[in-house]
OpenMM code with the backbone's topology and positions (N, CA, C; nanometers):
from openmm import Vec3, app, unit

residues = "UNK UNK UNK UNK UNK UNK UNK UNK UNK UNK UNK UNK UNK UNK UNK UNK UNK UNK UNK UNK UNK UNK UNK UNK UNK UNK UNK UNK UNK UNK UNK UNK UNK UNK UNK UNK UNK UNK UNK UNK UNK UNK UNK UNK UNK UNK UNK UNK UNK UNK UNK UNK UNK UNK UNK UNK UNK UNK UNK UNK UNK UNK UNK UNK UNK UNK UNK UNK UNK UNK UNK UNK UNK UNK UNK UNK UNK UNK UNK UNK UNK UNK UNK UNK UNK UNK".split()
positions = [
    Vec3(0.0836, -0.1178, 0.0000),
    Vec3(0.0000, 0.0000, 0.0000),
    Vec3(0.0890, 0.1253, 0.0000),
    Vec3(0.1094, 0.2243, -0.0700),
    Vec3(0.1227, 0.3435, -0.1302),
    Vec3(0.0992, 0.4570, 0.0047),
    Vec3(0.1890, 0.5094, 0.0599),
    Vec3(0.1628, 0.6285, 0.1463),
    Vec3(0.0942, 0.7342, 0.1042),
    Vec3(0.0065, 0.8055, 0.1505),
    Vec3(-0.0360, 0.9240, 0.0486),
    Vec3(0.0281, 1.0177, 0.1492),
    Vec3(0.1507, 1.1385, 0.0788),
    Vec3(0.2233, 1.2263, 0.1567),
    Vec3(0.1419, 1.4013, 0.1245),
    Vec3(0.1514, 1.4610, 0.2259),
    Vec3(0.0869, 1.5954, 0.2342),
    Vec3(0.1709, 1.6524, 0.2041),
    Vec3(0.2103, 1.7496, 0.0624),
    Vec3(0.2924, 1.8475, -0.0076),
    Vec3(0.2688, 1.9314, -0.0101),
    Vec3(0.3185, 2.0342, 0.0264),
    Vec3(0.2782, 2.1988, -0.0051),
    Vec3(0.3440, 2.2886, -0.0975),
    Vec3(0.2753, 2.2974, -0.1965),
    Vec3(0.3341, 2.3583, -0.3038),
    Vec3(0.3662, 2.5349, -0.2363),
    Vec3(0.4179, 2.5652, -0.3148),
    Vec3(0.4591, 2.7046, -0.3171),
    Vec3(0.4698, 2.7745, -0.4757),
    Vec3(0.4140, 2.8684, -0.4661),
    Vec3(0.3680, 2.9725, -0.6302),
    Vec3(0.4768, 3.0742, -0.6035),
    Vec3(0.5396, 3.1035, -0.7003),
    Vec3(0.6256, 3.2165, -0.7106),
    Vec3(0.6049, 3.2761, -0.8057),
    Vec3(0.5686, 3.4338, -0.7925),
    Vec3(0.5624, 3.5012, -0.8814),
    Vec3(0.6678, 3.5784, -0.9540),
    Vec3(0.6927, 3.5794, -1.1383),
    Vec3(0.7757, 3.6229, -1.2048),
    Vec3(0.8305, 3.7118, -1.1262),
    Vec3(0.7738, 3.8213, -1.1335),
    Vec3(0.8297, 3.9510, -1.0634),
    Vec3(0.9311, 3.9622, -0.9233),
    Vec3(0.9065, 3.8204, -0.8517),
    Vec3(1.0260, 3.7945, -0.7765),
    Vec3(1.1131, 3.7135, -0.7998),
    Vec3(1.1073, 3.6390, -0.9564),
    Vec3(1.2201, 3.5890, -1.0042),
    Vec3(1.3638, 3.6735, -1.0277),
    Vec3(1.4539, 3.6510, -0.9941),
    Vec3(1.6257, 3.7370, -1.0136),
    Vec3(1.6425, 3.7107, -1.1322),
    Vec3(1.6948, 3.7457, -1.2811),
    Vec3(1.7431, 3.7022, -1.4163),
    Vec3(1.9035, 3.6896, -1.3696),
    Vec3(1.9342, 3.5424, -1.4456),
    Vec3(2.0823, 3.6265, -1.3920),
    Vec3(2.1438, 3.5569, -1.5533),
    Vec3(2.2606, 3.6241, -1.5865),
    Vec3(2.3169, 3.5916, -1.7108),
    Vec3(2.3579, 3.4626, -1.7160),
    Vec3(2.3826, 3.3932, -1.8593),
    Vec3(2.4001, 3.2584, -1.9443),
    Vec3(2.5414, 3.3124, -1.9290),
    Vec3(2.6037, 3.1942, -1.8485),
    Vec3(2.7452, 3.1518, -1.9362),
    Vec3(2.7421, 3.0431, -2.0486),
    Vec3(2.7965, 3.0202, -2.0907),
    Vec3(2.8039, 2.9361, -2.2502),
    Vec3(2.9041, 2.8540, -2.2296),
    Vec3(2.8903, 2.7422, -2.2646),
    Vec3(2.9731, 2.6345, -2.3270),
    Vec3(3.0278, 2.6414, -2.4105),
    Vec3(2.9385, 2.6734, -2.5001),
    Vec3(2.9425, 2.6611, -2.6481),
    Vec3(2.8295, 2.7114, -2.7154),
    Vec3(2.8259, 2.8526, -2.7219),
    Vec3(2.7701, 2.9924, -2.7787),
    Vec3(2.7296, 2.9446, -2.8920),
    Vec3(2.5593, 2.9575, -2.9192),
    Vec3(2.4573, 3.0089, -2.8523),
    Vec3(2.3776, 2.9051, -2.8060),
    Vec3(2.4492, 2.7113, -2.8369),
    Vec3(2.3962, 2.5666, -2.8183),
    Vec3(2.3990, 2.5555, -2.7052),
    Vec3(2.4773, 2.5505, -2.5967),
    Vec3(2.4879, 2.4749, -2.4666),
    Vec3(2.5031, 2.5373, -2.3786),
    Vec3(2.3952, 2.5776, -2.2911),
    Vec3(2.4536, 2.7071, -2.1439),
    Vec3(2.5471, 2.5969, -2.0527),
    Vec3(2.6239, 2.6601, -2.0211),
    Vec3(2.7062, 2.5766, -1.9173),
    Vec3(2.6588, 2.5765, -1.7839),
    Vec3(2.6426, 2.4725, -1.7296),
    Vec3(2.6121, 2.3852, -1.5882),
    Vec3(2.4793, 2.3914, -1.6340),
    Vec3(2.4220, 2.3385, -1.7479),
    Vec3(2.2993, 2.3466, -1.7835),
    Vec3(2.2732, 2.2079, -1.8123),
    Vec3(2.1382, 2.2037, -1.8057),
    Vec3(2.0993, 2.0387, -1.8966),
    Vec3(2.0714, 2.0787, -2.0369),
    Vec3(2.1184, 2.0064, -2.0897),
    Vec3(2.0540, 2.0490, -2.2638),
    Vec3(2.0182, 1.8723, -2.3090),
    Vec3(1.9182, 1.8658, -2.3693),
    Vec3(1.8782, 1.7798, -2.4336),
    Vec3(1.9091, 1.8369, -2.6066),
    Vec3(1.9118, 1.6834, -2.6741),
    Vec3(2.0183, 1.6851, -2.8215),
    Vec3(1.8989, 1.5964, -2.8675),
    Vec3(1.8304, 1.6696, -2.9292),
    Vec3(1.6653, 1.5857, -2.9976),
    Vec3(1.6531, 1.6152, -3.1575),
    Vec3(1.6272, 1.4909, -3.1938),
    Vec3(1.5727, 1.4530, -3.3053),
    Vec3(1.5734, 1.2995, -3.3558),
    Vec3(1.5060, 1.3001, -3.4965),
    Vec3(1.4636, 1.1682, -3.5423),
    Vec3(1.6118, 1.0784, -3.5335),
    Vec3(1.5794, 0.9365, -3.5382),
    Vec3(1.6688, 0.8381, -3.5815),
    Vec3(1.7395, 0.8946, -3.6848),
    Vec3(1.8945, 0.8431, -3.6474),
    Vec3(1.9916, 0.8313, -3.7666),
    Vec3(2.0440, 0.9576, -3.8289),
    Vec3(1.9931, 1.1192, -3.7016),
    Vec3(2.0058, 1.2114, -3.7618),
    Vec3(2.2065, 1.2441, -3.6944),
    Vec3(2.2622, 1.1582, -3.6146),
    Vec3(2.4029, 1.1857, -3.5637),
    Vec3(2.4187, 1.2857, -3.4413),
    Vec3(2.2703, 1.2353, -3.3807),
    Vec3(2.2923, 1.2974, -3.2191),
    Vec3(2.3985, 1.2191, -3.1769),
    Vec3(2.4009, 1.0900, -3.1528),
    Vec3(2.4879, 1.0424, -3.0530),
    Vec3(2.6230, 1.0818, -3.1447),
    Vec3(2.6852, 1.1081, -3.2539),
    Vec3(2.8261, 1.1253, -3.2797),
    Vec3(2.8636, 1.2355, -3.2651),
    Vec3(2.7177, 1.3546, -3.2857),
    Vec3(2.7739, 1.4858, -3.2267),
    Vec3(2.7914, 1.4811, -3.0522),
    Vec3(2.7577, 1.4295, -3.0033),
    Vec3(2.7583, 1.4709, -2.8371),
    Vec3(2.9097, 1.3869, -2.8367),
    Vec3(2.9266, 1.2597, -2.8501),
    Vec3(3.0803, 1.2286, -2.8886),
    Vec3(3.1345, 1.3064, -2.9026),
    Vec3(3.1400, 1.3363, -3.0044),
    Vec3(3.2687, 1.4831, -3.1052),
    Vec3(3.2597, 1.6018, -2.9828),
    Vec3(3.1463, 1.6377, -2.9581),
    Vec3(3.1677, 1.7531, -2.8468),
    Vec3(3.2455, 1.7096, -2.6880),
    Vec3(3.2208, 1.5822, -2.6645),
    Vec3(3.2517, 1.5144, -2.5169),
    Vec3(3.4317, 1.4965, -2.5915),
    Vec3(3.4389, 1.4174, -2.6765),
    Vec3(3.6213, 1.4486, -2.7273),
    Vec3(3.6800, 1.5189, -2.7040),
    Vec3(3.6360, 1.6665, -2.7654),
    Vec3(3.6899, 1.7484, -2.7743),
    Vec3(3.6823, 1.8459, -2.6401),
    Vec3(3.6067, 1.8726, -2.5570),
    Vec3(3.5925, 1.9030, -2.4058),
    Vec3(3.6840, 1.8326, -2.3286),
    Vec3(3.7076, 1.7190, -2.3518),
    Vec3(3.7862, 1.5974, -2.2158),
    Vec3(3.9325, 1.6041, -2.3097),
    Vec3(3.9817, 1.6860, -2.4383),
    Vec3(4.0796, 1.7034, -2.4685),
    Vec3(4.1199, 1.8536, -2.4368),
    Vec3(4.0982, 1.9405, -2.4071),
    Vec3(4.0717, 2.0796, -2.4515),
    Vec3(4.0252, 2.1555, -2.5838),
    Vec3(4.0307, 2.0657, -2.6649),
    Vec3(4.0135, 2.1515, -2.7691),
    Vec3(3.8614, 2.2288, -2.7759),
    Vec3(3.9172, 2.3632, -2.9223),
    Vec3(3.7987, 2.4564, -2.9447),
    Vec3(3.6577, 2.3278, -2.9696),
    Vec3(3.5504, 2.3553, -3.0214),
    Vec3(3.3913, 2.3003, -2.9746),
    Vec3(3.4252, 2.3178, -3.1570),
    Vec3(3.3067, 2.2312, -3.2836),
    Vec3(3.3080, 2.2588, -3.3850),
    Vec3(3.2584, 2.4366, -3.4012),
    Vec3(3.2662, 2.4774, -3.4984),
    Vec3(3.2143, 2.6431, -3.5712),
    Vec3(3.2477, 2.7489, -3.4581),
    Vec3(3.3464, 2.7156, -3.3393),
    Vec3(3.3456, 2.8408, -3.2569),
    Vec3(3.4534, 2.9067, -3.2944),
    Vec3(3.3987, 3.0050, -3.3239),
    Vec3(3.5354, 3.1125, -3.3593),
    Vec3(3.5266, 3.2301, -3.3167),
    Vec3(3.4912, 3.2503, -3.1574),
    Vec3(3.4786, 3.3311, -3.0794),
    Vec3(3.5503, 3.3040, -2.9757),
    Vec3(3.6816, 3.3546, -2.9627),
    Vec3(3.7884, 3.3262, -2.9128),
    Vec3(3.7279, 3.2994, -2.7251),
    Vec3(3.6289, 3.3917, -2.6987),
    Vec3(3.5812, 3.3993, -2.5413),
    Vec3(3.5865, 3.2720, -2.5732),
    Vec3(3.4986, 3.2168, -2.6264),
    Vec3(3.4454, 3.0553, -2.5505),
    Vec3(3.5319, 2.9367, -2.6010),
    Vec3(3.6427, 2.9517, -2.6299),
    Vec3(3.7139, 2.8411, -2.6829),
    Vec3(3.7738, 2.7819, -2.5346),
    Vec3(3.7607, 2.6740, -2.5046),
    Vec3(3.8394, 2.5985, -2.3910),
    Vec3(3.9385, 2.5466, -2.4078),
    Vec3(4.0568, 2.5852, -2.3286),
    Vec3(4.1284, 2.5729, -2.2908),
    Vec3(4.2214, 2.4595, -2.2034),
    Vec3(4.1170, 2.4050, -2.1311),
    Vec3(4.1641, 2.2818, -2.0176),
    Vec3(4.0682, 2.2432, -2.0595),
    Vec3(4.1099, 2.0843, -2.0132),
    Vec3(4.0587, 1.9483, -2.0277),
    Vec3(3.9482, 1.9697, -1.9141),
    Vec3(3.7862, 1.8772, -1.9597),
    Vec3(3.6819, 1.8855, -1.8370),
    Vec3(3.6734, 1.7309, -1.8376),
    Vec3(3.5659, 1.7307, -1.7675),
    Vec3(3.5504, 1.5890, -1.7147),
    Vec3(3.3893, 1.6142, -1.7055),
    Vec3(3.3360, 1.5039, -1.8235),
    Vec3(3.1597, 1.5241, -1.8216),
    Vec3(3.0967, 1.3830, -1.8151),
    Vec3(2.9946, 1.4064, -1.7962),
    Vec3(2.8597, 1.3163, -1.7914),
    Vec3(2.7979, 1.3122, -1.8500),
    Vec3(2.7840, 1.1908, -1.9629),
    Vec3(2.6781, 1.1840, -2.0673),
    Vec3(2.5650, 1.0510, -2.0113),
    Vec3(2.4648, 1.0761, -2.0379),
    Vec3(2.3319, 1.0270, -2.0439),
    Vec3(2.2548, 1.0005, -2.1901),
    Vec3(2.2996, 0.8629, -2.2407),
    Vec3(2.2317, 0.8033, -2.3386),
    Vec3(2.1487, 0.7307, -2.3457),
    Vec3(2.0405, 0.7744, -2.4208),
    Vec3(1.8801, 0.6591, -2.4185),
    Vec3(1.8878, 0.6559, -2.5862),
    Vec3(1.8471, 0.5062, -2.5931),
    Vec3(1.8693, 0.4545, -2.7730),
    Vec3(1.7082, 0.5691, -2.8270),
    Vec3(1.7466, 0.5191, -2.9354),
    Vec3(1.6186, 0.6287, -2.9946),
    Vec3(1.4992, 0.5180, -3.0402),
] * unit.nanometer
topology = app.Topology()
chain = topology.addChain("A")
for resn in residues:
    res = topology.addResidue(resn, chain)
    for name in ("N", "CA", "C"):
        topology.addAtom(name, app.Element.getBySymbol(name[0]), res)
């Protein structure tokens, strides 16, 4: 038998939301310390792009098309990928 637990939501209104600025990963695709989901049909080369991007992050190298010197990385990271078959 299933507990039924008493939750109390809480409403927050916009107007006391803070905005605070996007750092980037990789300008204008991936906010950094962000979740991003990589969606589309079968066979379109999600999983070899998130590869190619996880390579090149855990090597240092620049991200593909960035040629905006800010966001090019520099040091090697260390990431977490989460794959579900399509």
């Amino acid at each position: 038998m299933v507990e039924k637990q008493n939750v109390e939501l809480k409403l927050i209104h916009m107007e006391d939301v803070v905005s605070k600025e996007v750092e980037w990963l990789w300008y204008p695709y991936i906010p950094y310390g962000k979740i991003t989901i990589i969606e589309g049909d079968p066979g379109e080369g999600k999983t070899t792009l998130v590869l190619k991007l996880a390579a090149a992050l855990s090597r240092g190298l620049p991200l593909p098309c960035d040629d905006d010197k800010e966001y090019i990385r520099q040091q090697k990271m260390e990431l977490k990928i989460q794959l579900s078959p399509d």
